[in-house]
C-alpha positions in Angstrom: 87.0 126.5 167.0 85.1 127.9 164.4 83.0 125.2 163.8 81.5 125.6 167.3 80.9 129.4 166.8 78.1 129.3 164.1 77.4 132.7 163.8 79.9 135.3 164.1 77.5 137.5 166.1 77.8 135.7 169.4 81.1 134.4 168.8 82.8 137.1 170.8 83.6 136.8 174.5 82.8 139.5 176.7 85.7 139.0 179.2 89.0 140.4 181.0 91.7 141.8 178.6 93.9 139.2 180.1 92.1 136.6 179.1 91.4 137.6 175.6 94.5 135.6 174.1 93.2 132.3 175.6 90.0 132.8 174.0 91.3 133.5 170.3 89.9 130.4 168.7 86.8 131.0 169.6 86.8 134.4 167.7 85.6 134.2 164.1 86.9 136.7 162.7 90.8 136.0 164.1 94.0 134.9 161.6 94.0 132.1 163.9 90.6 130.6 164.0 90.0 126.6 162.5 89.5 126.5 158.7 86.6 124.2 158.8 84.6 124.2 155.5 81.0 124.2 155.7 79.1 121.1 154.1 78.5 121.2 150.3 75.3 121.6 149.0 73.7 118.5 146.6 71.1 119.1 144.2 67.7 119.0 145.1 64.4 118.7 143.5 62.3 121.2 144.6 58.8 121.2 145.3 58.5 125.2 145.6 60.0 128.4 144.8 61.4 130.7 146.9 60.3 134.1 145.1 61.9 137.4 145.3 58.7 140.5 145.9 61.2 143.1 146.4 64.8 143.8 147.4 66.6 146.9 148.5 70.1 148.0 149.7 70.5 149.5 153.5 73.8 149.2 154.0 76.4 146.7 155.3 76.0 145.5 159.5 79.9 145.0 159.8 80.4 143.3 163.0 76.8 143.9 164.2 73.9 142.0 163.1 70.4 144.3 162.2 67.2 142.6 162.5 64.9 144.3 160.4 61.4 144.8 162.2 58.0 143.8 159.8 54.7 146.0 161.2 51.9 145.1 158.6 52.7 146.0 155.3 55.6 148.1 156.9 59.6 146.8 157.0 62.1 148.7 158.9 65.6 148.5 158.5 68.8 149.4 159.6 72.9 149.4 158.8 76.3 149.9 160.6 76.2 153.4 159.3 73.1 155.1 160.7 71.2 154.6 157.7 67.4 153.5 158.5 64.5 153.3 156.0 60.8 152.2 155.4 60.1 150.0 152.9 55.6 149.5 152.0 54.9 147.2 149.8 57.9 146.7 147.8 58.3 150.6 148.0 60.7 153.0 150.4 58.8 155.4 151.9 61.5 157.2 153.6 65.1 157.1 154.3 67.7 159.0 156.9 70.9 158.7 158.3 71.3 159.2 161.8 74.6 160.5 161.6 75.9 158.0 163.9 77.3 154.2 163.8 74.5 152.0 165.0 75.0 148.6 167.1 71.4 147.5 167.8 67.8 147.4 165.6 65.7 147.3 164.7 62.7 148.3 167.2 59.0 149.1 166.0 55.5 148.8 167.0 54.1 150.8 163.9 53.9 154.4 165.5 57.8 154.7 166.7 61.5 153.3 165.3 64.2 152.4 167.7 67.7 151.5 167.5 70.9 151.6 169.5 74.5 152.4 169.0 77.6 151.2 170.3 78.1 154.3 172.9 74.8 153.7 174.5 72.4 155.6 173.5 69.2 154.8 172.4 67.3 156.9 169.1 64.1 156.9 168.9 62.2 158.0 165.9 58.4 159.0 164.0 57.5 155.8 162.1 55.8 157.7 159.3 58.3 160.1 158.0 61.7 159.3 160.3 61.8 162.8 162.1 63.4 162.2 165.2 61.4 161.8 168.6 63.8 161.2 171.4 67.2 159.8 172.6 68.3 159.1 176.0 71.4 156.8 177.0 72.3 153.3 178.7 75.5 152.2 180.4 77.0 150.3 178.0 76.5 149.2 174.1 72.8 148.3 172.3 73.7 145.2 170.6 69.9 144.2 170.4 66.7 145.3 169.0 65.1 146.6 171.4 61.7 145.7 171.6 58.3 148.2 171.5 54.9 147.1 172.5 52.0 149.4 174.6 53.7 152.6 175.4 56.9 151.0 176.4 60.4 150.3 174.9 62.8 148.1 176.3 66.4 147.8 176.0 69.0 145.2 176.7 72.5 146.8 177.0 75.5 144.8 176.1 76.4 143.7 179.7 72.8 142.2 179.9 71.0 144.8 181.9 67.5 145.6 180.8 65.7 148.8 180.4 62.0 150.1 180.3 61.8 153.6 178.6 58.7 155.1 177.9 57.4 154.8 174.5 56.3 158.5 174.4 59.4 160.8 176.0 62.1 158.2 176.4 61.7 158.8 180.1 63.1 155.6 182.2 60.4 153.4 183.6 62.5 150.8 185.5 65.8 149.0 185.4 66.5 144.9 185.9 69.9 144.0 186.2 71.3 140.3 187.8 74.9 138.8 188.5 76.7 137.5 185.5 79.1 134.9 184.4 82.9 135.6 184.6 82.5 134.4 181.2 79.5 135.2 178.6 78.8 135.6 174.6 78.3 138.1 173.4 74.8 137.9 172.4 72.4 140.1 169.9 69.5 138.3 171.3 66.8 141.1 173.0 63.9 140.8 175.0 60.3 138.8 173.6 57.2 140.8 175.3 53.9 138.9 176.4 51.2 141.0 177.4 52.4 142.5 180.8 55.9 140.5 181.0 58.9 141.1 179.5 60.7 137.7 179.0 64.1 137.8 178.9 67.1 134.9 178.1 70.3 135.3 180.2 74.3 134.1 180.6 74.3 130.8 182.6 71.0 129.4 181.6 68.9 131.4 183.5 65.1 132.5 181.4 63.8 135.5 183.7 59.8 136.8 183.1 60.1 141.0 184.0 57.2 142.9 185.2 56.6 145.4 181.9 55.3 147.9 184.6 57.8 148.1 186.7 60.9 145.8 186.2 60.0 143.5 189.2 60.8 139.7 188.9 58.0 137.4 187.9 59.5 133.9 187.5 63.1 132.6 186.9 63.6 129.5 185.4 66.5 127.5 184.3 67.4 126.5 180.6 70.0 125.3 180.9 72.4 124.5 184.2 76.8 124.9 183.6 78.7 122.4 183.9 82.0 121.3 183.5 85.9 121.6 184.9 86.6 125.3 182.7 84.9 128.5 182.4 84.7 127.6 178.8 83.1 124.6 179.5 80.9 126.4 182.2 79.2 128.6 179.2 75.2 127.8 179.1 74.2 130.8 177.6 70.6 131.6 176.4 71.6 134.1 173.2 68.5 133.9 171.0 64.9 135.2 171.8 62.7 133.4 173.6 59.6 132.5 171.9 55.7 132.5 173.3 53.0 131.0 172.0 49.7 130.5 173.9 50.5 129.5 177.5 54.0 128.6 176.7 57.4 130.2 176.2 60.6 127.8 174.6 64.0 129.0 174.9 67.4 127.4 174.2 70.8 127.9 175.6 74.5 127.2 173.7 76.0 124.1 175.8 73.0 123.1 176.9 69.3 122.4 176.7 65.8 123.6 174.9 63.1 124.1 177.5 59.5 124.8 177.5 57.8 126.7 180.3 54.1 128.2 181.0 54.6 131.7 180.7 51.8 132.5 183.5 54.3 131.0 186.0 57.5 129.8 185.0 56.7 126.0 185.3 58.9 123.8 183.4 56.8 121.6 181.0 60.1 119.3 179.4 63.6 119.9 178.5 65.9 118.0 175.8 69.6 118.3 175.5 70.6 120.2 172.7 73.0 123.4 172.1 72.6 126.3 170.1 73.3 130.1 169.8 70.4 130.7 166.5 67.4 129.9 168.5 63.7 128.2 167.7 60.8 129.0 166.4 56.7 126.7 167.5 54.5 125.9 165.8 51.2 124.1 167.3 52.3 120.8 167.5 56.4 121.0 167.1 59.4 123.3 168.7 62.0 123.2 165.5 66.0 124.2 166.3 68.9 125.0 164.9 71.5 123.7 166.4 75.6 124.9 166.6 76.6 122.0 164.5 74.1 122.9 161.6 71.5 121.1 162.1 67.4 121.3 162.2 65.9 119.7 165.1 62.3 118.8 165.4 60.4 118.1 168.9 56.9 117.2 170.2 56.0 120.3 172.0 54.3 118.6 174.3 56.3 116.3 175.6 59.9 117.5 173.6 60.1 113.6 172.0 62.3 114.0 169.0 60.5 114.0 165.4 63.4 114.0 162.7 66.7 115.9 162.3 68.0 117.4 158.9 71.8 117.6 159.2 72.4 118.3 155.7 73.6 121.7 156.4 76.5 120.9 158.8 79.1 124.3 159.6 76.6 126.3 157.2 76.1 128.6 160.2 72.7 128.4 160.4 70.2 131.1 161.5 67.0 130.7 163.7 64.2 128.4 161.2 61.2 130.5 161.0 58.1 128.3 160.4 56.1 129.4 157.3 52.9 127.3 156.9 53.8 124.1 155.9 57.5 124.5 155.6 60.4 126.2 157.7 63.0 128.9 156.3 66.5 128.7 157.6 69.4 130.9 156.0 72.9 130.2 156.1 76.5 132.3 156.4 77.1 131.6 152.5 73.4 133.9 152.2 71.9 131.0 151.0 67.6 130.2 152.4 67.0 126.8 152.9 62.9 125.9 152.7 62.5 122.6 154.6 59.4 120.6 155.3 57.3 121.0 157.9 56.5 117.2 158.2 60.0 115.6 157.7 62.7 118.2 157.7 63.5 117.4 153.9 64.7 119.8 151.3 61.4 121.8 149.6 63.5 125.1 147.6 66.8 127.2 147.5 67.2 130.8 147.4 71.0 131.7 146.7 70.5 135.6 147.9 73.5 137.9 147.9 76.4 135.4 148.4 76.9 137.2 152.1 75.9 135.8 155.5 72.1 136.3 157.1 72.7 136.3 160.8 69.7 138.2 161.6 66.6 136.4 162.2 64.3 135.8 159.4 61.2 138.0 160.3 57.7 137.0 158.5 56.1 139.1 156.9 52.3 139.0 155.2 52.5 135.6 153.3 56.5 135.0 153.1 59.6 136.2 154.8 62.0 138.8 155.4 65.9 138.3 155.4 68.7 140.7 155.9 72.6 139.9 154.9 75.7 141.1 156.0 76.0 143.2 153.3 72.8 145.1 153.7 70.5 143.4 151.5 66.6 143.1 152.5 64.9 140.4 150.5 61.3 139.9 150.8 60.7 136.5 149.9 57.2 134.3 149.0 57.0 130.4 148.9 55.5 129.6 145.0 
């Protein structure tokens, strides 16, 4: 059901070949999938502008999803066909092409660029110019970005197993892998890194803190529990990132709940029902959702109380809302940036961008926002 399945990106199923059929519906981009229209749009009066700084062309994600990665004045980004550029200020500083289809991006901490591909293998490359520094190889396909933060790069693989490399050589610093669902999504959701600990979302509820020095288990708590008489029904998956602010990490799993934990030990601080494959984002006082029927939830992060709901933007497909001082950015499959307020959840601007879907998380970016569409454009964007 189509309408269930948000965003095409975690739509898929990784399962048996024999049960593929069964699963069909659930599948975006199949003959067969429902027809459900999204909401329509009313007019607004709005109290900002969305502004356009700069836009360039990368190159259409096809059935990935590229997240491009802001560093300062720096954006990275990434397409299907191995093309990867630089953009400063409005300006590209460099561009390549790999010579290879990439699956997974992008990765940065300012000095090095990472990405994956859909063989395995992970490409690592000079931040300032592009000239390539390493490659070494997984067991199975780089959806995600990996992530790259004090000398070490880790990568999620497409069966969920999770890799530290070293930032310098590529050389492998540890390996965490756990038992899986029969049944998953397929998630582009990689790791969020906290100091020394590596937190990571997981099929079946499950949020897992990772030693960054060596891979070892910190705390495991749960998101989300299964439930129900069917696999399908059984899916609790956590396939967005994490996010950690101050003593606290929030995460949110499809079919199941938002929970807050301390990140120093796992303790779970509340936990509201709610389902969604996008993800959150905090800001000091409020946790704000998107949900998988296309709605913006607001909670009380200390105590998860609900504040309002803006459901104006039911089946739109909505991505993860990205707070921006006193409003929150959300885009849409129809490429579309919704600017909601802070306080109440009610319509502030429109941006129409390039008529094609923005799966990838906004990414801020000095005193606005980043999006990237399906069809390769990067839009940095201002609030007026």
């Amino acid at each position: 059901m189509r309408n269930l399945m948000l965003r095409s990106a975690l739509a898929m199923l990784i399962v048996s070949m024999s049960a593929c059929s069964s699963l069909d519906s659930l599948n975006p981009f199949s003959s067969s999938s429902s027809k459900s229209k999204p909401s329509e749009l009313t007019p607004i009066v709005p109290t900002a502008e969305l502004r356009t700084d700069w836009q360039f062309g990368i190159g259409g994600s096809g059935e990935f999803s590229f997240t491009p990665a802001v560093i300062g004045n720096s954006v990275y980004a990434a397409a299907r066909d191995g093309s990867v550029a630089r953009y400063d200020d409005g300006r590209q500083l460099w561009r390549i092409n790999t010579g290879q289809t990439l699956s997974g991006g992008v990765g940065s901490d300012g000095k090095l660029v990472v990405l994956g591909t859909s063989k395995g293998e992970v490409l690592a490359f000079d931040a300032a110019n592009g000239n390539p520094a390493w490659k070494t190889r997984v067991n199975s396909e780089i959806l995600a970005a990996p992530a790259v933060s004090d000398g070490l790069v880790v990568v999620r693989s497409g069966d969920s197993r999770i890799f530290g490399f070293e930032a310098s050589d590529g050389k492998r610093r540890w390996v965490y892998q756990r038992t899986t669902p029969p049944l998953s999504l397929r998630t582009y959701a990689g790791v969020a890194i906290a100091g020394r600990a590596v937190v990571v979302g997981f099929p079946g509820g499950k949020l897992v803190a990772i030693s960054a020095e060596n891979g070892a288990v910190l705390w495991e708590g749960t998101v989300a529990l299964p439930k129900g008489a069917t696999e399908l029904e059984r899916i609790a998956d956590i396939t967005s990132l994490p996010v950690i602010q101050g003593r606290e990490v929030c995460a949110v799993a499809y079919q199941g709940r938002v929970t807050c934990f301390d990140v120093n030990n796992g303790n779970q601080l509340w936990s509201r029902e709610v389902s969604s494959s996008a993800g959150l984002d905090v800001d000091a006082k409020t946790v704000y959702v998107s949900d998988e029927k296309g709605s913006v939830l607001a909670f009380d992060r200390s105590n998860g109380s609900s504040l309002w709901k803006q459901d104006k933007l039911a089946l739109r497909g909505l991505s993860r809302p990205l707070v921006l001082g006193r409003n929150i950015a959300v885009a849409d499959t129809q490429g579309i940036v919704h600017l909601l307020s802070r306080d109440d959840g009610s319509f502030v601007a429109r941006f129409p961008g390039d008529g094609s879907a923005v799966f990838a998380d906004p990414q801020r970016f000095k005193d606005g926002f980043v999006v990237q569409t399906r069809n390769g454009g990067i839009f940095a964007l201002s609030v007026k």
